[in-house]
C-alpha positions in Angstrom: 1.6 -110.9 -56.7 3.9 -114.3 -55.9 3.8 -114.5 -52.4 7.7 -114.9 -50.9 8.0 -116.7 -47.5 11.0 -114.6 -46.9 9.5 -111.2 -47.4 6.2 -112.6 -45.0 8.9 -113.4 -42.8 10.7 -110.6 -43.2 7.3 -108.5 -42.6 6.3 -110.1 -39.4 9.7 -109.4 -37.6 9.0 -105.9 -38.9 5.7 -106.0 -37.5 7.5 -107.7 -33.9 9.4 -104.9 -33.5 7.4 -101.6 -34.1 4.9 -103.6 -31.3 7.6 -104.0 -29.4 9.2 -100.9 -29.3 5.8 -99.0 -29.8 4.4 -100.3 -26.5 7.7 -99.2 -24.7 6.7 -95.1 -26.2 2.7 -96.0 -25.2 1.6 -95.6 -28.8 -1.2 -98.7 -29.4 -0.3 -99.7 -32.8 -1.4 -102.9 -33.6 -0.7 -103.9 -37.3 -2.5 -107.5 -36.7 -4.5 -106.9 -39.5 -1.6 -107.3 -41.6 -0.8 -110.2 -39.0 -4.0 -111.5 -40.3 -3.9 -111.0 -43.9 -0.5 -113.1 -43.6 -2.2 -115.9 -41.8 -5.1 -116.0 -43.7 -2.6 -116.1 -47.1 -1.0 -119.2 -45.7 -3.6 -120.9 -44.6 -4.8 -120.6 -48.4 -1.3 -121.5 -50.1 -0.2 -124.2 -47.1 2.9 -122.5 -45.8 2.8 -123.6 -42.6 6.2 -122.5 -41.4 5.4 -119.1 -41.8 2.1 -120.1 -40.3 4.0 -120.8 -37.2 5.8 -117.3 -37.4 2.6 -115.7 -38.2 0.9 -117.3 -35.1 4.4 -116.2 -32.6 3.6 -112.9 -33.7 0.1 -112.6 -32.9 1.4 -113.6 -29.0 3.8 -111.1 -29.1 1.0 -108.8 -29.7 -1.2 -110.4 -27.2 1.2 -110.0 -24.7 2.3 -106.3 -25.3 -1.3 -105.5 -25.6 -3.2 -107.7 -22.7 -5.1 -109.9 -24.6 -5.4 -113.1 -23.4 -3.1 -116.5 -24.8 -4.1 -117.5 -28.3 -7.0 -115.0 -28.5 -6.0 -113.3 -31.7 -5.3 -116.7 -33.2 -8.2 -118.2 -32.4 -10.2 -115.2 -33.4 -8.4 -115.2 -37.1 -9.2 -119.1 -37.1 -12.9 -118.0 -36.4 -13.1 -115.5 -39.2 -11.1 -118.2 -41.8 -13.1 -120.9 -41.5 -17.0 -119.6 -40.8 -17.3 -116.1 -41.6 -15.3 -115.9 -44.9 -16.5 -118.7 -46.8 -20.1 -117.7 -46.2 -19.2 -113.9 -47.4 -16.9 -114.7 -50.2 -19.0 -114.7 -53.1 -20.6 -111.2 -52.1 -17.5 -109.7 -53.5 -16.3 -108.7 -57.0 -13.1 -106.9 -56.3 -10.9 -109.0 -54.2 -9.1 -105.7 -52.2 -12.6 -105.2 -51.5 -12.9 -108.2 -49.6 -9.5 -107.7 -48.2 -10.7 -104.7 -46.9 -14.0 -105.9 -45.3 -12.4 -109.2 -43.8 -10.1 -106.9 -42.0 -12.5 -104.7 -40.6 -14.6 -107.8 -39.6 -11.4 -108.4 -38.1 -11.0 -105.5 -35.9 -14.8 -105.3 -34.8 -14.3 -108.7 -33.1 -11.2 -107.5 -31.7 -12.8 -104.3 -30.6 -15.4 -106.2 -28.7 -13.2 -108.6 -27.2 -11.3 -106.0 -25.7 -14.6 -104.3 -24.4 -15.5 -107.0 -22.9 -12.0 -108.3 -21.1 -11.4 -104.3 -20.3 -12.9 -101.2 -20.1 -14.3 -98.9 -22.9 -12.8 -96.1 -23.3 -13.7 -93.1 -26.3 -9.8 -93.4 -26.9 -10.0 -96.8 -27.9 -12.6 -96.2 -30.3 -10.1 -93.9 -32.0 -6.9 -96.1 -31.6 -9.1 -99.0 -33.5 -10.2 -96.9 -36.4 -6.1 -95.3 -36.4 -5.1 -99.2 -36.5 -7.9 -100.2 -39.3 -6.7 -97.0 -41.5 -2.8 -98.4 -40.9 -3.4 -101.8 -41.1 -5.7 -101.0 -44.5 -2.9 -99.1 -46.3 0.0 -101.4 -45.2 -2.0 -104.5 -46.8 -2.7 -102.6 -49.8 0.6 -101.9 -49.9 2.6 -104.4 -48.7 0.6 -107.4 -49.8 
């Protein structure tokens, strides 16, 4: 698939809102694996304007969420530059690895928010509900 800036862009204001208005109604979806997927896409192909947008909308959902300024950023930096490379070449089937880095994705979420808040057996489920979301919206969508 030829990735189009406008339907990334187009995607994260999507994503923007149903955080925004989503958090108003007290439902904890996250969709920042497909956040992710779009940052780790322009990273790879250089489009750093989208980049930028990509990076806006992780601290909108840092800030509807509580997570402290730049985590999810620096998190998805973490995962681009050491833990993909080193995985990579374990994987045949590239929505495979789309699948895995995503879920690598949301386990160091899942921890960080252990450890900045409390645990609670609701999360647990509201992570796996956002993995399952966030899995069939990439497959989908990108």
């Amino acid at each position: 698939m030829k990735h189009n800036g406008s339907y990334f862009i187009g995607l994260l204001i999507f994503i923007l809102f149903t955080n925004i208005l989503f958090n108003t109604f007290f439902i904890s979806v996250f969709l920042a694996g497909v956040v992710f997927t779009i940052f780790k896409l322009c990273l790879k192909y250089e489009y750093y304007y989208i980049l930028s947008f990509s990076i806006f909308t992780f601290l909108v959902i840092e800030n509807t969420h509580n997570f402290t300024f730049l985590s999810l950023t620096l998190i998805s930096l973490f995962l681009y530059i050491v833990i993909i490379p080193r995985i990579k070449h374990l994987f045949s089937s590239n929505i495979f690895a789309q699948l895995v880095y995503m879920f690598l994705f949301y386990i160091i979420i899942f921890f960080y928010y252990i450890y900045t808040h409390s645990f609670h057996i609701d999360l647990y489920y509201i992570f796996i509900l956002n993995l399952i979301l966030d899995s069939i919206m990439a497959g989908l969508l990108l």
